[in-house]
C-alpha positions in Angstrom: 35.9 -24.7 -68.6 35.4 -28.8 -68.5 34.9 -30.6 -65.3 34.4 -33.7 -67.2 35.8 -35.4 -64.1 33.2 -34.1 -62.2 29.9 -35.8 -63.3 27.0 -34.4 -60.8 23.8 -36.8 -60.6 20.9 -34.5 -60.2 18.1 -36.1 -57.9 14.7 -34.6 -58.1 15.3 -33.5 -61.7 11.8 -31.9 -63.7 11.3 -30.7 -67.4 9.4 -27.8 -65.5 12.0 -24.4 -66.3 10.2 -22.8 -62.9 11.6 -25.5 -61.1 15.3 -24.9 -59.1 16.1 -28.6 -60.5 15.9 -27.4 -63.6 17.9 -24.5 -63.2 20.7 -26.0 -61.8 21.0 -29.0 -64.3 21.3 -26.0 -66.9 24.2 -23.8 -64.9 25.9 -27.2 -64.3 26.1 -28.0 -67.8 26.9 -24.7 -69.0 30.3 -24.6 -66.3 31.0 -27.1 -68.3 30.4 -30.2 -65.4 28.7 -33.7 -66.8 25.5 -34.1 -65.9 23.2 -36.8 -65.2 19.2 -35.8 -64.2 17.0 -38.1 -62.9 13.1 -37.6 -62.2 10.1 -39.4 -61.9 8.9 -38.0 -65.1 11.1 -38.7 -68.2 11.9 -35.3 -70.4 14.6 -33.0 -71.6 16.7 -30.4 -69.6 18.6 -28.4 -72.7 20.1 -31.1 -74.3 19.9 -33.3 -71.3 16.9 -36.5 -71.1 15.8 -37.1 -67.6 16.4 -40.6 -66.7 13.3 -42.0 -64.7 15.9 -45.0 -63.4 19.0 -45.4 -61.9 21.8 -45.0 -64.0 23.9 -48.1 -63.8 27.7 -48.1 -64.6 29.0 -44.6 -63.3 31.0 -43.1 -61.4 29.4 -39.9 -59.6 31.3 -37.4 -57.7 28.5 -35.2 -56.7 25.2 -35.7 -56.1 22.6 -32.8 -56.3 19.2 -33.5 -54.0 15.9 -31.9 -55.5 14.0 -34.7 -53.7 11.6 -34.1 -50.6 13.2 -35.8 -47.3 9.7 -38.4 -47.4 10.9 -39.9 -50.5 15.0 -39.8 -49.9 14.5 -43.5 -48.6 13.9 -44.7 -51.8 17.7 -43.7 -52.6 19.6 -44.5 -49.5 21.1 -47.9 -50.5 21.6 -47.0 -54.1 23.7 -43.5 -52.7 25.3 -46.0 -50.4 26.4 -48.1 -53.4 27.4 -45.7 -55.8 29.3 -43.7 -53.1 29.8 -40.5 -54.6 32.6 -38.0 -52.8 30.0 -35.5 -51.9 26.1 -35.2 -51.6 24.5 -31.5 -51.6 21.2 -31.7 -49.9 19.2 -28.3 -51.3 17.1 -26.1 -49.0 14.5 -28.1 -48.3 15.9 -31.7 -48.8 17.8 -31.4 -45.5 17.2 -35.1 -43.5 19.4 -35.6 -40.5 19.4 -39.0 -40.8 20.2 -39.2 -44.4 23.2 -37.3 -43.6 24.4 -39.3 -40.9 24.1 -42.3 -42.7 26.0 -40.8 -45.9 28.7 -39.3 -43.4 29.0 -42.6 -41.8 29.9 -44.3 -45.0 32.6 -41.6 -45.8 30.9 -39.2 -48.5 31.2 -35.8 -47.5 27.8 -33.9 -47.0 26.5 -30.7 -47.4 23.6 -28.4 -46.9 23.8 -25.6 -49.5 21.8 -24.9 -52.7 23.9 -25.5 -55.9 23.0 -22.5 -58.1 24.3 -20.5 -55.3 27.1 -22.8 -54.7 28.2 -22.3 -58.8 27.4 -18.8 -59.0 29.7 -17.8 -56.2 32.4 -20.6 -57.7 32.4 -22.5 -54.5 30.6 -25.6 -56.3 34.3 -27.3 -56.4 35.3 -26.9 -52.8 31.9 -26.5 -50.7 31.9 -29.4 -48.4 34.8 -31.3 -49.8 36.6 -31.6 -46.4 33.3 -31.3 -44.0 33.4 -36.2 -43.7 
């Protein structure tokens, strides 16, 4: 199925297969979702570079945090601008603070991890109507 509509940015993304980032840029891309991964270190996911800068020019509905609340700072304003519908924050990214900023600015949050969230075919509903 295509959810070309649905591009995901993927925050946190490694060229690591042991890592959950990695995982879930695969499953998104084999549902059939766009996907763009960004990391600090530039490589391939499947067909997929990692993008060690902010992709310019492109509209995101999801965003997919693989990123370690210290370091989320470094995002907030360029979330803020690109203003995605929905942000999944992935066990272990939670950051209150984060979230209430996001949720302030009208993009819906969620805490949930995104291979469970596609596996159980909730990635296209979870936290949609949680603002």
């Amino acid at each position: 199925m295509e959810h070309a509509e649905w591009t995901t940015l993927v925050i946190g993304a490694s060229p690591n297969p042991a890592r959950y980032s990695y995982l879930a840029v695969l499953r998104l891309q084999e549902q059939g979702y766009q996907v763009i991964a960004l990391g600090q270190h530039e490589g391939r996911i499947g067909n997929i570079n990692i993008q060690t800068s902010w992709p310019e020019h492109v509209a995101v509905h999801t965003v997919s945090l693989y990123l370690h609340p210290r370091h989320q700072h470094l995002y907030q304003d360029k979330l803020l601008q690109l203003h995605p519908v929905r942000v999944i924050f992935n066990p272990g990214t939670e950051n209150q603070e984060l979230e209430t900023i996001l949720r302030q600015a009208g993009i819906s949050v969620i805490e949930a991890c995104t291979l469970v969230l596609l596996s159980t075919h909730q990635f296209e509903t979870a936290g949609l109507n949680h603002r």
